[in-house]
C-alpha positions as CSV (number, residue, x, y, z in Angstrom):
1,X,17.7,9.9,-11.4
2,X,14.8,12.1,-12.9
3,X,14.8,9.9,-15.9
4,X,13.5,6.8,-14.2
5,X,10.6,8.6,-12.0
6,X,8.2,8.8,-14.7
7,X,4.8,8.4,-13.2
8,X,2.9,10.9,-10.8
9,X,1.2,9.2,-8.0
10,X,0.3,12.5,-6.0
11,X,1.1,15.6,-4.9
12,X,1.8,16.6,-1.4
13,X,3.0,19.9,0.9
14,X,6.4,19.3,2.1
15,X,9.5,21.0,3.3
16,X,12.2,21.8,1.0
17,X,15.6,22.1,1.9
18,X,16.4,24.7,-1.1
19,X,13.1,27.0,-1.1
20,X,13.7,26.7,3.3
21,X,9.9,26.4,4.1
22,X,6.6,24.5,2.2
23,X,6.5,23.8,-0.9
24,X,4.3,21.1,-3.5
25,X,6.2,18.3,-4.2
26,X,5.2,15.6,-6.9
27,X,5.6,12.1,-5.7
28,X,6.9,10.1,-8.6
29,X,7.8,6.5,-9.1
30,X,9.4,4.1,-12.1
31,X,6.3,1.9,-12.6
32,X,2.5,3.1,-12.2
33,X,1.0,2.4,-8.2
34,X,-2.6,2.2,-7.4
35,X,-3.5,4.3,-4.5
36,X,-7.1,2.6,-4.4
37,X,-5.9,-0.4,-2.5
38,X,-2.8,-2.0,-1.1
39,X,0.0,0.0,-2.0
40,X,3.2,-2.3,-1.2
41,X,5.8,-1.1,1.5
42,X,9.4,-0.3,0.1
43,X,8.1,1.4,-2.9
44,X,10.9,3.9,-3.8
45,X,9.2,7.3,-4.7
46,X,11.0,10.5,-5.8
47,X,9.8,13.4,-4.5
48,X,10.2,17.0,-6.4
49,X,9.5,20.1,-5.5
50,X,7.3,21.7,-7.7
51,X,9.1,25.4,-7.0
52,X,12.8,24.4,-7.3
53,X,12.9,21.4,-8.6
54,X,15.1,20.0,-5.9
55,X,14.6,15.8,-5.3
56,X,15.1,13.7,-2.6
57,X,14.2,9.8,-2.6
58,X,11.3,8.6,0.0
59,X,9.3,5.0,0.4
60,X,5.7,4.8,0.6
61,X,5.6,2.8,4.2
62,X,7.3,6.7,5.2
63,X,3.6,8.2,4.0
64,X,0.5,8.3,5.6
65,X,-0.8,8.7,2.1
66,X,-0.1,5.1,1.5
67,X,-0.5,4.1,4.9
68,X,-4.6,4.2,6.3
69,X,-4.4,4.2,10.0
70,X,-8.5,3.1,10.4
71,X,-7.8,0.7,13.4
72,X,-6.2,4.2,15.6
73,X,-4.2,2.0,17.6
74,X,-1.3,4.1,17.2
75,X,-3.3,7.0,17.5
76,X,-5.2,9.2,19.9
77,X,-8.0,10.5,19.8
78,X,-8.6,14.5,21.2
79,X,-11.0,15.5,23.3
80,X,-13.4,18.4,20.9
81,X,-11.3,17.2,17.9
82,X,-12.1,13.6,17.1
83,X,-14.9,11.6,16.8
84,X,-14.8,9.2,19.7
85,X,-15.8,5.1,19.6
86,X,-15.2,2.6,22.3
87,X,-12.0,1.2,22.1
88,X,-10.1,4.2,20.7
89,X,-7.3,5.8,22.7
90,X,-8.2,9.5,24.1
91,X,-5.5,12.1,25.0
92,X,-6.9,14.4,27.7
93,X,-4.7,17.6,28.4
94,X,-3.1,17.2,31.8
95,X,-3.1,13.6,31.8
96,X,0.7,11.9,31.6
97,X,-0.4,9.4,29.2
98,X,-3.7,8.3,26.5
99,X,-6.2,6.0,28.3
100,X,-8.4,3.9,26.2
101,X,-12.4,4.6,25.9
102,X,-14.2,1.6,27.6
103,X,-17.5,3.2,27.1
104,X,-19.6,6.2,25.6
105,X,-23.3,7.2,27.3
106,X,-25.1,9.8,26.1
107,X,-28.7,10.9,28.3
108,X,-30.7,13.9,26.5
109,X,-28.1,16.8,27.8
110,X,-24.8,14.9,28.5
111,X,-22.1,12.7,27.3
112,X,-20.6,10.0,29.6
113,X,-17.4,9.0,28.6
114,X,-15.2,5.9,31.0
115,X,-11.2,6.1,30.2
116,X,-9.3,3.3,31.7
117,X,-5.5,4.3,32.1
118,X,-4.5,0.6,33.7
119,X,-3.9,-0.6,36.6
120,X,-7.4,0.2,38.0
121,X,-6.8,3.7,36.9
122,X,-10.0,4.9,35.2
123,X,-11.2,8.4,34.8
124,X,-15.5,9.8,34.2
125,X,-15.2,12.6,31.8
126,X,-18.9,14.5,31.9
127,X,-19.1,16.9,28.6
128,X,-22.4,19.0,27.2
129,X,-23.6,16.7,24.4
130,X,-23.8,17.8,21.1
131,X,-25.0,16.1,17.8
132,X,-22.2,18.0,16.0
133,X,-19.7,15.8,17.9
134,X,-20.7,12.8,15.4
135,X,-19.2,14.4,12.7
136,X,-16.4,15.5,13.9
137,X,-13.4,13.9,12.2
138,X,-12.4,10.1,13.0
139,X,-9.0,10.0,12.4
140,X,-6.3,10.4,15.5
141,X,-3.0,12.3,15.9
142,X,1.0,11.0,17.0
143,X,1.5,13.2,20.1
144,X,4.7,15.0,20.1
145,X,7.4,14.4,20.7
146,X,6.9,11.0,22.2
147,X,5.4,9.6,19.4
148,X,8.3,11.6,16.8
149,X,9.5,8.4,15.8
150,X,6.4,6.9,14.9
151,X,5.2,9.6,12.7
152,X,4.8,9.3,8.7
153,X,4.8,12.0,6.5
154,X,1.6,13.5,6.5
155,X,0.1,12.8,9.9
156,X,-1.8,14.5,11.8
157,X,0.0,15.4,14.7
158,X,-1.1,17.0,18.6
159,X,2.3,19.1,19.8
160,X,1.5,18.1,23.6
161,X,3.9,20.7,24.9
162,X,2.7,23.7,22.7
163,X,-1.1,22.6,22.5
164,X,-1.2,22.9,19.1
165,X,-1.9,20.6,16.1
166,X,-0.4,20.3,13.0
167,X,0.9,17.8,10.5
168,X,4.2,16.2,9.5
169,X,5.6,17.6,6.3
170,X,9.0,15.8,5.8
171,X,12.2,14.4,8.2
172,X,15.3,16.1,7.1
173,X,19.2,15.8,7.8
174,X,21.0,19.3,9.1
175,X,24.2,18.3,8.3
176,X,23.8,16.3,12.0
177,X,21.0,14.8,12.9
178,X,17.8,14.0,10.9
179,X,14.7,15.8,12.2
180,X,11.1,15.3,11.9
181,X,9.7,18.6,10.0
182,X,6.2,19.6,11.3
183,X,3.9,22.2,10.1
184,X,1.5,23.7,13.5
185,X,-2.0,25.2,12.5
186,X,-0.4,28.7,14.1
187,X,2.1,28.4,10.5
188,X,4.9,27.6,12.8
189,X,7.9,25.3,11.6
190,X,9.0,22.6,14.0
191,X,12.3,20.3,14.0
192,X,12.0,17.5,16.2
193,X,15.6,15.6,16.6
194,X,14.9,11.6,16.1
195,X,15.9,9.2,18.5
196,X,19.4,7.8,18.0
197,X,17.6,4.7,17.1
198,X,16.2,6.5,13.8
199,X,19.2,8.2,13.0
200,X,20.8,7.0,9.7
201,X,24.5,5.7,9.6
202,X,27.1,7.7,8.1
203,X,27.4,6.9,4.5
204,X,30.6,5.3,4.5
205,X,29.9,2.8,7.5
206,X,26.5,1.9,6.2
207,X,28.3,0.6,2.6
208,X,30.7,-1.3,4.5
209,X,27.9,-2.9,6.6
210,X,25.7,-3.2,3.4
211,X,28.4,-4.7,0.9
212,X,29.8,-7.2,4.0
213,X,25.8,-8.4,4.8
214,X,25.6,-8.8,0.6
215,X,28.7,-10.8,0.3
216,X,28.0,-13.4,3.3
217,X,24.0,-13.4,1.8
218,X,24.8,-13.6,-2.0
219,X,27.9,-15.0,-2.6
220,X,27.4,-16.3,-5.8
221,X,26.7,-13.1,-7.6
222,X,28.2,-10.5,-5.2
223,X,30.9,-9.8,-7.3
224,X,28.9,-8.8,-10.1
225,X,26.4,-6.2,-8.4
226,X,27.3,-2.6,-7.1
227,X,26.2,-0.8,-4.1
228,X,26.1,2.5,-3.1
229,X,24.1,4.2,-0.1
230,X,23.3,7.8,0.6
231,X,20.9,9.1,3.7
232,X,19.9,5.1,4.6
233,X,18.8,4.0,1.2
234,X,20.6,1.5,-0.8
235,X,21.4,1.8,-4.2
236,X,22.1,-1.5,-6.0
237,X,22.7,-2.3,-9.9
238,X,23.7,-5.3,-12.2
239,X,22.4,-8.3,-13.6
240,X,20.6,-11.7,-12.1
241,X,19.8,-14.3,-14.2
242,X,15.8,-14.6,-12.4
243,X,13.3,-12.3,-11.3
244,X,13.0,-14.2,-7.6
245,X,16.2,-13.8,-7.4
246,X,15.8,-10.2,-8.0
247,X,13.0,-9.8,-5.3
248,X,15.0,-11.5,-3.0
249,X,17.7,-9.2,-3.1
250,X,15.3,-6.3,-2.7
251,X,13.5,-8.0,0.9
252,X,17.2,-8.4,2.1
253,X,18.0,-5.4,1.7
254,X,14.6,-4.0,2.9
255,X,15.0,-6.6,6.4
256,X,18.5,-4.6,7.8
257,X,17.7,-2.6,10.4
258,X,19.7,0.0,9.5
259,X,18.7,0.6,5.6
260,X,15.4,2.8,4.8
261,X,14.7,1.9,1.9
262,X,16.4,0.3,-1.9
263,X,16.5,1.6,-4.8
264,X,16.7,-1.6,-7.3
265,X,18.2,-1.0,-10.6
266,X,18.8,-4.5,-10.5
267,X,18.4,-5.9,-14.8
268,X,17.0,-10.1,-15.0
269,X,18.5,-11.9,-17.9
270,X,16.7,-15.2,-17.7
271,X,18.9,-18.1,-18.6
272,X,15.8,-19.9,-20.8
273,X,14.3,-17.0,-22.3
274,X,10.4,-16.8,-22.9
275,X,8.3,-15.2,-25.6
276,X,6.2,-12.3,-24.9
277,X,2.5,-14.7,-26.1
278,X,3.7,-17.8,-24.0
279,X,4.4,-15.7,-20.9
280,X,1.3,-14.0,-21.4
281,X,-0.3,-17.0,-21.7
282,X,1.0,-19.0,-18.4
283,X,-0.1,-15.9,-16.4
284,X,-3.5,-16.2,-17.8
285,X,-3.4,-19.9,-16.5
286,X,-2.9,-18.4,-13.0
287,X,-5.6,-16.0,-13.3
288,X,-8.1,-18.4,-14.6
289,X,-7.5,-20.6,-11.5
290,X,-11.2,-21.4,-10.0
291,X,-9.2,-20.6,-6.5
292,X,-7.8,-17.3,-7.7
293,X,-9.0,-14.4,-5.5
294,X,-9.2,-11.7,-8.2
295,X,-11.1,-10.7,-11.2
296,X,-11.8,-8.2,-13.9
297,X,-8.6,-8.2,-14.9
298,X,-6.3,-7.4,-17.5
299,X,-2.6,-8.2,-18.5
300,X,0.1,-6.9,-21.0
301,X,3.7,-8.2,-21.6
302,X,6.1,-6.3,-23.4
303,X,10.1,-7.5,-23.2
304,X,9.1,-10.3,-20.4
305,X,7.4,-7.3,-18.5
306,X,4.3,-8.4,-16.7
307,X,1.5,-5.7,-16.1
308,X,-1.7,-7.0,-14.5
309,X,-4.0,-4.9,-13.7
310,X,-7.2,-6.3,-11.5
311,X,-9.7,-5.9,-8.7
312,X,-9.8,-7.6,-5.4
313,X,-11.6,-7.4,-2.4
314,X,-9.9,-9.2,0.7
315,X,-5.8,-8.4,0.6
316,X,-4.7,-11.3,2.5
317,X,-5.6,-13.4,-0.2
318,X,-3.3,-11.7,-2.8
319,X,0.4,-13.3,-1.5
320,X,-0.1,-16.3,-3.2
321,X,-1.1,-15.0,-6.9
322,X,1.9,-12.8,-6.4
323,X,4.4,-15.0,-5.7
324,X,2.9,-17.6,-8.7
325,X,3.1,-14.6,-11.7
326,X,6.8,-13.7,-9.8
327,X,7.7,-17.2,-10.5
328,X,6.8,-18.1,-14.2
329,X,10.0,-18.8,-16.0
330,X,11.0,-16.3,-18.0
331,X,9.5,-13.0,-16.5
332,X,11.8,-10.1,-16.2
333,X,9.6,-7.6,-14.1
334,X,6.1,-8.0,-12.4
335,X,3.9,-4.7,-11.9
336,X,1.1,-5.2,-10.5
337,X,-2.3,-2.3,-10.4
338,X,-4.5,-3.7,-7.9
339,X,-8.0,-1.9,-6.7
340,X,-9.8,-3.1,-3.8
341,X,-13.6,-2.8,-4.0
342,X,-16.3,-3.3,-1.3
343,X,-17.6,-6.8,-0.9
344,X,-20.7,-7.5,-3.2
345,X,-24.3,-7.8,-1.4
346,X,-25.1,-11.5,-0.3
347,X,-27.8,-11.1,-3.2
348,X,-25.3,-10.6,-5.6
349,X,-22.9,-13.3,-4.1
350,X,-25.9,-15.6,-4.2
351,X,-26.3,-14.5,-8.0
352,X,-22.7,-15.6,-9.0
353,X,-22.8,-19.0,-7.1
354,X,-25.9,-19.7,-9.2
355,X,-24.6,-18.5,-12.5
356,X,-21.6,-20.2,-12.2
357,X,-23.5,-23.7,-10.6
358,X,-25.2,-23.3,-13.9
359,X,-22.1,-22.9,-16.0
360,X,-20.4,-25.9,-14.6
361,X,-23.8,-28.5,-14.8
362,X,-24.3,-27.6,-18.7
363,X,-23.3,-29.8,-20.9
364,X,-22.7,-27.6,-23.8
365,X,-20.0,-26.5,-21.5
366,X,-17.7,-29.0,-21.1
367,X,-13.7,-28.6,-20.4
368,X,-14.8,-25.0,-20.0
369,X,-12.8,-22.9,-16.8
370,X,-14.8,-20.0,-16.0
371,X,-15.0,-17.6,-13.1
372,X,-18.3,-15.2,-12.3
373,X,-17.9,-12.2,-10.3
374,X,-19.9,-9.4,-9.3
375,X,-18.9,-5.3,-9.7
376,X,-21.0,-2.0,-9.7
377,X,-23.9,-4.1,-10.7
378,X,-22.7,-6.3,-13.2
379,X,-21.8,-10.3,-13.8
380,X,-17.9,-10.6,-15.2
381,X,-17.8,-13.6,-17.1
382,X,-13.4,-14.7,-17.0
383,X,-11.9,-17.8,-17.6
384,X,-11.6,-19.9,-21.1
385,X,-13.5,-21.9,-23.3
386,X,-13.1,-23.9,-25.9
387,X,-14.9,-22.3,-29.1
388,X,-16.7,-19.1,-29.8
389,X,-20.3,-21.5,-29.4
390,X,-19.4,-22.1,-25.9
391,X,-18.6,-18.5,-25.7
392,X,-22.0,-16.8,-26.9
393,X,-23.6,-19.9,-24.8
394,X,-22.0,-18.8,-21.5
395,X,-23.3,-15.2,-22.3
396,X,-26.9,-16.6,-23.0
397,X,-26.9,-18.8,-20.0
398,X,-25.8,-16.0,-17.6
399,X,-28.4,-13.6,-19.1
400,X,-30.9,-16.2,-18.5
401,X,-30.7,-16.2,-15.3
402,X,-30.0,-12.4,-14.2
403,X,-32.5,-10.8,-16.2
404,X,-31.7,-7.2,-15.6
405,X,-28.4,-7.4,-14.2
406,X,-25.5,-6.3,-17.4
407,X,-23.0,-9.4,-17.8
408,X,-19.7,-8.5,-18.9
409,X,-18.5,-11.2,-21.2
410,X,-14.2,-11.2,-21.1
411,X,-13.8,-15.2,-21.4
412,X,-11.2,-15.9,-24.0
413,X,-11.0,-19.1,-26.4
414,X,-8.2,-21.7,-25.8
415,X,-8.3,-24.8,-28.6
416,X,-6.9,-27.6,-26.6
C-alpha cells in the first residue's frame, strides 16, 4: 500500500495502535493536494507513524486540517477561552445546553453579553472587561461526548463532564467498537465509544452489501472490477473504458451510508485514444474560456494524465471547469492543485476591466482570446493569440495603461 502514498501533505499528532499512546504520523496521499484552498472530500490519505511505521488509511473530510470550521455553527464558543461575536454559540458550565450570543456591550469596566437558549429562554452574563479578551482565540470546540460523533480528527474539543479541553487525535477499533481517541490538556487519554450509527459494519457484511449495491448500479462492467473492504473503506480495482465513468464509481461508492471512504485503483483505457499535445491542447481551450473562473495557471499531460495547477478566488465557481477537463475524450486521470487567493482591490478589478476593454477594442488584436487578472500586484495576461506581433502588442498595450503595475505575459500563440 506504501508504494502508492507517495506525497506528504502534513504531519499530525495521533494515536497509534502499535507505539499505544501519541505519536507523529505523516499524512500521505497518491497524487499532490493543495492545502491552500478547497481540498476535495473523499481524498484517501495514508497515515504513518513516524515511530513505528505502522499505517492505517483516513479521508480528508475525517480532518479538521482539511476541514476550516470559520462559520462555528457546529461549534461552541467557551466562556475565558474564545473570542466571542454575535451570532456564535456559547457553552456556559452549568447550563444543559449552548445558547446562541444575540448581543455583546461593553461600557468602560464591563462586558454585557445576551444568550438566547429558545423558547424565550435568555440568560445576561455580566463579566470584568478586558482588552485581552479580543485576542483570545476564535475558533470553538465539539463538546463531549454529545458532540463525539461529530468530531474530526484534530478538533478542539471541551470534555463537559471532566472540564477539561483537549483535542481529537484519531478514532480507533478495539477489536469491538470504534472509539473516538482524545488527547485532554492534563495528558490524559480518552476513548469515547461512537454511536451505533458510526459504527462500521463487519467486514464480511459490508462486501456483501458493497458488491450487491455495485452489481444492481453497474451492471455492465461489474463483472470485471474487484472489491474488497476493511474498517468501512472500499477497496475497488479494474479497468473502465472512461474517466467519468471512473468518478462515477468513486461518488457511488462515496454516497452509501455505510462506506467511509474508497480507495480507487480503478485503471481508464479510453476506447479512442488521445495524444498527450491534443489533450493538452483541448484543456487549454477550457481554460482560455472568457467565462472560466480561474487564472494563472499551468498544465502538464503525461500518459493522458491531466495536472492543472491554478489560482482561484470564489469555490463555487470551480464545479463546472471540473467536470469540462473530467470530460475531454481521452483523459485517463485529472489532478487538479488549486489555491484560493483573496479577492483583488476594486482598484485593481477596475484595472483589469480596462486593460482587457482595451485588448478587445484594438484592432491589431483581432481573433485574439485573452483573459486579464490581477495577483500580489501584478496583471496576468492568459489566453491565445494569433502571432508573436499580437503577442508583444498585448504586453505593450497592458503596460500602457498600468504604468507601474508588473504584467505577467503567459498568452500562448495558436495559428488558426
Amino acid at each position: 500500500m506504501k508504494r502508492f502514498f507517495i506525497h506528504k501533505i502534513a504531519s499530525e499528532n495521533l494515536f497509534c495502535r502499535r507505539c499505544k499512546g501519541i505519536s507523529s504520523h505523516s499524512l500521505l496521499a497518491r497524487e499532490p493536494i493543495c492545502t491552500r484552498g478547497l481540498v476535495p472530500k473523499g481524498i484517501p490519505l495514508l497515515c504513518v507513524c513516524d515511530a513505528c511505521q505502522t499505517s492505517f488509511i483516513a479521508f480528508t473530510h475525517e480532518f479538521a486540517f482539511f476541514n476550516a470550521h470559520d462559520d462555528n455553527q457546529n461549534y461552541a464558543k467557551i466562556l475565558g477561552r474564545s473570542r466571542l461575536i454575535p451570532g456564535d454559540w456559547l457553552y456556559v458550565k452549568g447550563q444543559p445546553r449552548p445558547g446562541k450570543i444575540k448581543g455583546i456591550f461593553h461600557t468602560a469596566t464591563e462586558e454585557i453579553i445576551n444568550v438566547s437558549y429558545g423558547e424565550d429562554s435568555d440568560e445576561k452574563i455580566v463579566r470584568e472587561y478586558s482588552e485581552a479578551s479580543e485576542n483570545e482565540p476564535n475558533y470553538g470546540y465539539r463538546l463531549l461526548p454529545v458532540q463525539c460523533a461529530q468530531t474530526l480528527i484534530g478538533d478542539p474539543v471541551y470534555h463537559v463532564l471532566r472540564d477539561q479541553f483537549g483535542k481529537a487525535v484519531g478514532v480507533v477499533n478495539d477489536g469491538e467498537k470504534e472509539k473516538l481517541a482524545v488527547l485532554l490538556e492534563d495528558e490524559t487519554l480518552v476513548f469515547i465509544t461512537l454511536p451505533e450509527s458510526e459504527q462500521t459494519l463487519p467486514n464480511p457484511r459490508l462486501r456483501e452489501i458493497v458488491n450487491a449495491k455495485m452489481g444492481e448500479a453497474f451492471p455492465d462492467i461489474y463483472s470485471s472490477l474487484h472489491i474488497d473492504v476493511g474498517q468501512g473503506v472500499v477497496y475497488i480495482q479494474g479497468t473502465v473504458p472512461n474517466f467519468p465513468l471512473r468518478r462515477e464509481i468513486s461518488r457511488f461508492l462515496a454516497n452509501l451510508p455505510m462506506v467511509r471512504g474508497n480507495v480507487d485503483f480503478l485503471r481508464v483505457e479510453p476506447t479512442h485514444p488521445v495524444s498527450d499535445e491534443n489533450l493538452g491542447n483541448a484543456a487549454l481551450a477550457i481554460l482560455e474560456d472568457p467565462a472560466s473562473v480561474i487564472f494563472n495557471y499551468s498544465i502538464t499531460v503525461q500518459g493522458g494524465r491531466l495536472q492543472l495547477k491554478a489560482l482561484y478566488i470564489h469555490e463555487n465557481s470551480l464545479i463546472d471547469i471540473e467536470k469540462r477537463l473530467s470530460e475531454l475524450e481521452g483523459i485517463r486521470d485529472l489532478s487538479l492543485l488549486l489555491e484560493q487567493v483573496p479577492q483583488e482591490s476594486m482598484s485593481m478589478r477596475q484595472l483589469c476591466l480596462s486593460v482587457g476593454h482595451s485588448l478587445r477594442e484594438n484592432s491589431r488584436m483581432k481573433d485574439s482570446c485573452i483573459q486579464v487578472s490581477a495577483f500580489d500586484n501584478a496583471l496576468i495576461l492568459e489566453g491565445r493569440v494569433q502571432s508573436i506581433l499580437q503577442k508583444n502588442m498585448a504586453f505593450f498595450l497592458a503596460k500602457i495603461s498600468t504604468k507601474k503595475i508588473t504584467i505577467i505575459n503567459h498568452l500562448r500563440i495558436v495559428h488558426e
